[in-house]
C-alpha positions as CSV (number, residue, x, y, z in Angstrom):
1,X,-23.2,-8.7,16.2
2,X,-22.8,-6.4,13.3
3,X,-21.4,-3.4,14.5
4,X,-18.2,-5.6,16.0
5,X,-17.9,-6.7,12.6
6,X,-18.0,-3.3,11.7
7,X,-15.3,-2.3,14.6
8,X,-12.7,-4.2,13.0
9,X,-9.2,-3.9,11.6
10,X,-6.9,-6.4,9.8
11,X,-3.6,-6.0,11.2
12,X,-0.8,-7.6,8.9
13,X,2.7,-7.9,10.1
14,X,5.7,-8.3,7.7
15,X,9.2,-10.0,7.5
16,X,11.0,-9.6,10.7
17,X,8.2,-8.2,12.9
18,X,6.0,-11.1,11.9
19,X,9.3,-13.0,13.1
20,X,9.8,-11.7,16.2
21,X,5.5,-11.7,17.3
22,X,4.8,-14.9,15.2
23,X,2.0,-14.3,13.9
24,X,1.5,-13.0,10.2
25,X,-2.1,-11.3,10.3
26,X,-4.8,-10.7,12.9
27,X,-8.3,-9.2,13.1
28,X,-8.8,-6.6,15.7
29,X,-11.4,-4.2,17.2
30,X,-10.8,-1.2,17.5
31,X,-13.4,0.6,20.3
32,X,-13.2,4.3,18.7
33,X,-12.9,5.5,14.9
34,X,-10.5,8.2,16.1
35,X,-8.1,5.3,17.0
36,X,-4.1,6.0,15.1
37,X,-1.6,3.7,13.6
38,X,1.0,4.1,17.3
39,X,-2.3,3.0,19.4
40,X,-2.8,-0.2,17.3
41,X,1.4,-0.8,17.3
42,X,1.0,-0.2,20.8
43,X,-1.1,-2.7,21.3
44,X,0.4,-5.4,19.7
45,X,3.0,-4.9,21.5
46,X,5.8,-5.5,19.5
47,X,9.3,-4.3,21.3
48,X,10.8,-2.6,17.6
49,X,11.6,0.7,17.7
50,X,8.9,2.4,16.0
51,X,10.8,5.3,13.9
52,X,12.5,1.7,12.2
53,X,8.7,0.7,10.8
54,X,7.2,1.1,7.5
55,X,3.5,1.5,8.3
56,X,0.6,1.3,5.5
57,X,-3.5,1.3,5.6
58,X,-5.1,-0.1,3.1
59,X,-2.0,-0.5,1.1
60,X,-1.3,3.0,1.0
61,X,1.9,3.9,3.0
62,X,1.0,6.5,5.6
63,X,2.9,7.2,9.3
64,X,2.3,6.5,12.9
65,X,-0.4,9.5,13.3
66,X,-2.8,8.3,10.8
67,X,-6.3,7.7,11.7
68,X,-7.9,4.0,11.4
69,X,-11.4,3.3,9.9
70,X,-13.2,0.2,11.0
71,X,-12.2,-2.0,8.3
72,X,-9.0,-0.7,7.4
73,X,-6.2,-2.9,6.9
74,X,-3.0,-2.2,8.7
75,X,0.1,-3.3,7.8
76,X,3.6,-3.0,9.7
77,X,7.3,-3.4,7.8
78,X,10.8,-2.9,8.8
79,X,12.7,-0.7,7.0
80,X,14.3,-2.4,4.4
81,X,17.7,-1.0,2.4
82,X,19.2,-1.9,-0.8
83,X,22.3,-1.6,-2.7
């Protein structure tokens, strides 16, 4: 039971995308450690295009080719604009 506790991720979805999926956060597991940010946005299956998406792990803002750590928290944002 420990080591799928260990092959987690926390996914966290923001603003529109959480809209459009409804659902704000989930918990994942992730079956390799070699797993990257477009497998997991994959997954969820959301229908934005992805070049649109503000991507982050563990708070840090990073991009769609980024390896994911079991445990990581990954969160997804649309581009936002201001004036």
């Amino acid at each position: 039971m420990e080591s799928e506790k260990s092959n987690k991720i926390k996914v966290v979805l923001l603003s529109s995308i959480a809209e459009d999926l409804g659902w704000n956060e989930k918990f994942l597991t992730i079956k390799s450690s070699q797993m990257k940010v477009f497998s997991v946005w994959k997954l969820i299956n959301s229908k934005l295009p992805q070049d649109n998406i503000i991507v982050s792990i563990n708070k840090e803002i990073t991009d769609m080719d980024a390896k994911i750590n079991p445990n990581d928290e990954v969160a997804f944002m649309p581009m936002f604009t201001g004036g």
